[in-house]
N, C-alpha and C positions, 0 to 999 in steps of 0.2 A: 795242557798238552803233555803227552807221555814223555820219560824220558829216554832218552837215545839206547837202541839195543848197540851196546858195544861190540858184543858177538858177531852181530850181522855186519854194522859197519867196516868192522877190520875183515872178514870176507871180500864185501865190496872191496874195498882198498885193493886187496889181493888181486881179485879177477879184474880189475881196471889193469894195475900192476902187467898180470899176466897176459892180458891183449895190449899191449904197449901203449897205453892211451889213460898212464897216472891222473889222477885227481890233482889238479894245480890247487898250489897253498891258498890263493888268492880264493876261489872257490868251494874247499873243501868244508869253510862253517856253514855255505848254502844249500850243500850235500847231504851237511847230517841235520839241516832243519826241513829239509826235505821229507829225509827218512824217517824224522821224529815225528813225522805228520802223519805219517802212516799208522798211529799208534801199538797197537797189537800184531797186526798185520806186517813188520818190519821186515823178520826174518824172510815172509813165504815173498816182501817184493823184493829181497837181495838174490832169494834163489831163484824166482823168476825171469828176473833179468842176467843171472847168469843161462842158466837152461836156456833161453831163445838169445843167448848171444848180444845183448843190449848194452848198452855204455850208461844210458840214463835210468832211472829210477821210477817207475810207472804205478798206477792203479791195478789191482790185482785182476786180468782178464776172466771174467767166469763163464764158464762154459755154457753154452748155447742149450734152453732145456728145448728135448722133443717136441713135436708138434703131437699136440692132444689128436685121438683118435676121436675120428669121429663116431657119431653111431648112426646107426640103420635108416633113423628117421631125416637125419641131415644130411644122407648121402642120397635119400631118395628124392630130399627137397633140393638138393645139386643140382640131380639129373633132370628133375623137372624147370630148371630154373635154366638148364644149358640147353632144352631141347626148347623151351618159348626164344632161347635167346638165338637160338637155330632158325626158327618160323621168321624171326623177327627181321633177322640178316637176310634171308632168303628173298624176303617180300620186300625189303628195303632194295637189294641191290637189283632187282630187277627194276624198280624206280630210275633210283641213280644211278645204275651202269646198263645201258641197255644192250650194249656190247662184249662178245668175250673177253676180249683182252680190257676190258675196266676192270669186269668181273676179276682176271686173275689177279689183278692189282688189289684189290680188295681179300683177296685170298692172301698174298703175297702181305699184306697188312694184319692180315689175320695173323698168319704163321710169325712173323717179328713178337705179336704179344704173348701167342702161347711158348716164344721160345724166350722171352725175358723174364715172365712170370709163370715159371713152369708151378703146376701142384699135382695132388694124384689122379688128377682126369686128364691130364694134358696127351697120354697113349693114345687113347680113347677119340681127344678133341683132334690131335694128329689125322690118325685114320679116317675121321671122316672129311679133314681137310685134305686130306689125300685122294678121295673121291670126287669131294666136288672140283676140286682142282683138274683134275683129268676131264671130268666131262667138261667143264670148259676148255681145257686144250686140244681135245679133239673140234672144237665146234668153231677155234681161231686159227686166221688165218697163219702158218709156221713162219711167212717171216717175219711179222709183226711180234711175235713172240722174240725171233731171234734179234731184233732191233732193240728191245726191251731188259737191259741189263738184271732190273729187277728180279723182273718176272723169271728171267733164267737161273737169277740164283736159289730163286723160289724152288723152281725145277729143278737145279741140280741137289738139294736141300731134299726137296720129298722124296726123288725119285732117283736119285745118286746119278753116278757118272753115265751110264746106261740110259737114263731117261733125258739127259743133255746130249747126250751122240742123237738120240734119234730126232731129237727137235732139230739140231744141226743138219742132221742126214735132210730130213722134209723140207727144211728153208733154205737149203744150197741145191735141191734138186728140183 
């Protein structure tokens, strides 16, 4: 094990010190075998836990690298792989929901994933769930819709505050 950066430690001290939350004696030998674990790296974990305001002693956080571009050939095997998976929903949900308002549920299912795991096609996957959304809301009945909390927040989600008045509007008239 490295031996203790004196430098950094008496830092530390300081900025403990100075946010009023001292290193207790009883503690302090388990401080600096802490920080002597750190080897090399001492100084950059006393500065970092002063910069983000920290009381304890941490692993050096490293920055998050870019997502690799893709190329031409992987974006075209995407699109091919999002439009079978398009055919595939399509012919599925006509199976299993033979009704509109299942249908929006399954849309409403859709949209939770492209909004948890958004990536660079998710505009794209939007808009056309924004399509077929509509044509099944034109094709259900509005109160059943308005009964359907989901489904509405679905609705107010694709089609903002504007496309929830008007489902309101059709299912209270």
């Amino acid at each position: 094990m490295s031996e203790l950066d004196v430098e950094a430690w008496e830092r530390y001290k300081a900025f403990r010190k100075a946010i009023k939350k001292p290193i207790k004696e009883v503690s302090e030998s388990a401080a600096q075998l802490k920080l002597q674990r750190f080897g090399d790296d001492q100084a950059a974990v006393v500065d970092q836990s002063i910069a983000n305001g920290w009381q304890g002693l941490f692993p050096l956080k490293t920055q998050k690298s870019e997502k690799p571009v893709k190329t031409d050939a992987q974006v075209a095997k995407d699109n091919e792989a999002f439009i079978r998976q398009q055919d595939y929903a399509i012919k599925g949900w006509e199976l299993r929901e033979p009704n509109p308002l299942g249908k929006l549920r399954l849309c409403e299912a859709l949209l939770a994933r492209y909004t948890i795991e958004p990536d660079a096609d998710t505009p794209e996957r939007m808009e056309w769930l924004k399509q077929v959304a509509s044509m099944h809301i034109r094709a259900c009945d509005p109160k059943d819709i308005w009964n359907d909390p989901h489904v509405l927040g679905m609705i107010r989600q694709l089609f903002g505050e504007p496309g929830y008045r008007r489902i309101r509007e059709r299912a209270t008239h």
